[in-house]
C-alpha positions as CSV (number, residue, x, y, z in Angstrom):
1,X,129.3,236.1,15.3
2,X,132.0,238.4,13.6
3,X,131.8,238.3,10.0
4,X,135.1,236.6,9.2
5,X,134.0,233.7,11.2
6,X,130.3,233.6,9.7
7,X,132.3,233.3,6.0
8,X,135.0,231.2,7.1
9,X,131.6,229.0,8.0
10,X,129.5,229.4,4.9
11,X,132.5,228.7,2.4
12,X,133.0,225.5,4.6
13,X,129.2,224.6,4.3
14,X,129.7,225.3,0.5
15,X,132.4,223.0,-0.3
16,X,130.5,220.4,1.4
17,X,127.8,220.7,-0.6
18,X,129.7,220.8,-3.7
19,X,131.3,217.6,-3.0
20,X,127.5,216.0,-2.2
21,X,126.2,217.6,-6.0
22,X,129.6,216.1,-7.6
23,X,128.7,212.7,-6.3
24,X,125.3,212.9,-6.9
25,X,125.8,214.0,-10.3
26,X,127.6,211.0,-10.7
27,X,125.4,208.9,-9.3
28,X,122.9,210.1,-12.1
29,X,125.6,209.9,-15.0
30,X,126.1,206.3,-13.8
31,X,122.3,205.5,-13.4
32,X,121.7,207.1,-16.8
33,X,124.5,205.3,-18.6
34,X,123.4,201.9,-17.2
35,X,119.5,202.4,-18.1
36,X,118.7,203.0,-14.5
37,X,115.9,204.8,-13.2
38,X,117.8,208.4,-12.1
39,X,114.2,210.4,-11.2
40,X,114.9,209.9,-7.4
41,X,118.8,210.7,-7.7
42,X,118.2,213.4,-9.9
43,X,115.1,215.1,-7.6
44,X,117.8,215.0,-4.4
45,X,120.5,216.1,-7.1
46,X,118.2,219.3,-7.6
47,X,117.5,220.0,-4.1
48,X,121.4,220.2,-3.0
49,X,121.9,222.3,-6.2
50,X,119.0,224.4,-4.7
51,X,120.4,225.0,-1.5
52,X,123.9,225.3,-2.8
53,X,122.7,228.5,-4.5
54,X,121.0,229.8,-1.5
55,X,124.6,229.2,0.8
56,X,126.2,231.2,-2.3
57,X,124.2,234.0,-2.3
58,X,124.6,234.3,1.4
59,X,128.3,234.0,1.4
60,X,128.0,237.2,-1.6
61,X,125.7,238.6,1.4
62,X,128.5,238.0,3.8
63,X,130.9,239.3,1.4
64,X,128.9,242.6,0.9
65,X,128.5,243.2,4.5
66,X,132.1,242.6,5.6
67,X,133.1,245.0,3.0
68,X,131.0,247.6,4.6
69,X,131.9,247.2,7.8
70,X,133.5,249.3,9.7
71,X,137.1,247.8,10.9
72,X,136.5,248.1,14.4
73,X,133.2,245.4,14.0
74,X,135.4,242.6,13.7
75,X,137.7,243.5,16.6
């Protein structure tokens, strides 16, 4: 898969993932406000902020290598 297309793809799975940790984080201001119990939203809150790291240091990865990369790789 060319690089451009392997970014395009990452920043995509990123923003989706943002949107999830917005809501959730929501979800947990709301719970918290109200008196609720947040343990259970806050534990899945961690986990997307977990892998939302990861995708963002593989897009940097993706970044790095499509800046090394010869011009002809992506042809």
């Amino acid at each position: 898969m060319p690089l451009d297309t392997m970014l395009r793809t990452v920043r995509a799975e990123t923003a989706a993932e943002q949107r999830r940790a917005d809501d959730l984080a929501g979800t947990v201001t709301a719970l918290f406000g109200a008196g609720g119990d947040t343990s259970e939203a806050e534990r899945e809150l961690f986990d997307v902020l977990d892998g939302l790291a990861l995708l963002r240091m593989r897009e940097h990865a993706i970044e790095v290598m499509r800046a090394f990369a010869p011009a002809t790789a992506e042809a």
